[in-house]
N, C-alpha and C positions, 0 to 999 in steps of 0.2 A: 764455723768461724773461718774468717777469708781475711786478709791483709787489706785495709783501705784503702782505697785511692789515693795519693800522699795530695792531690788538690779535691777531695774532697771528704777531707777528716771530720768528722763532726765531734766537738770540743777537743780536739788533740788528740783523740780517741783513735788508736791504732789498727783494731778489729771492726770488722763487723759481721754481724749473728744474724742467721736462717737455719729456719727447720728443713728438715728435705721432706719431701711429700711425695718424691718419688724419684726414682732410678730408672734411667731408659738408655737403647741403643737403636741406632740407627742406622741403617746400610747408606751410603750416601757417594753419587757417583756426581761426580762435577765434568759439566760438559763446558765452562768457562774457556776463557782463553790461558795459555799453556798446558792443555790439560793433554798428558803422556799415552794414558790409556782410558779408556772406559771400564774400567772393572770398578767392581764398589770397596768402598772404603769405609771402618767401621767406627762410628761417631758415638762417642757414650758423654749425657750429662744427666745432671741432677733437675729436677722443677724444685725448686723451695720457695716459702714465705718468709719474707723479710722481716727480722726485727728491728724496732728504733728506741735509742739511747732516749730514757727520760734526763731530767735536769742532771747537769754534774757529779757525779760523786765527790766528795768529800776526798783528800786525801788517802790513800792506803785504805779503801774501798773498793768492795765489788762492785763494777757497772749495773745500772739498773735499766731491764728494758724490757718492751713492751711489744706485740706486735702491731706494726700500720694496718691502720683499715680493710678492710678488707675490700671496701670502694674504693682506694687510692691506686692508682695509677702504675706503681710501684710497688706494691707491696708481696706480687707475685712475681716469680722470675727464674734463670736457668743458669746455671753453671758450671764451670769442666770442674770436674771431681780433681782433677791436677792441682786445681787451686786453694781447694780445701787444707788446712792445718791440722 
């Protein structure tokens, strides 16, 4: 569960829900511009599947949801374990 984007809430709905499917780290040396040194730097995220809110709940209701496709676009994705709740 992740804080929602506050412009893109889906029904007011505060949260939103992925399974993690996997835990990774990554040595990662950035040769961009400002870059200090070349030594590696250690990048850890999640891969998870996204879930999507069916219709509304009801007042003082549990959310109800579902996973997206597994064809959609969307429905797979990554992110920093920092942002997880």
């Amino acid at each position: 569960m992740v804080l929602a984007l506050a412009h893109i809430r889906h029904y007011g709905h505060p949260f939103w829900y992925a399974q993690v499917l996997g835990i990774y780290h990554v040595n990662v040396i950035y040769t961009g511009e400002g870059n200090a040194d070349f030594l590696p730097h250690r990048l850890e995220f999640l891969w998870v599947q996204w879930y999507k809110l069916e219709d509304q709940p009801e007042t003082n209701q549990l959310a109800c949801i579902s996973f997206l496709p597994s064809s959609d676009d969307h429905s797979f994705g990554f992110l920093d374990p920092d942002d997880i709740l």
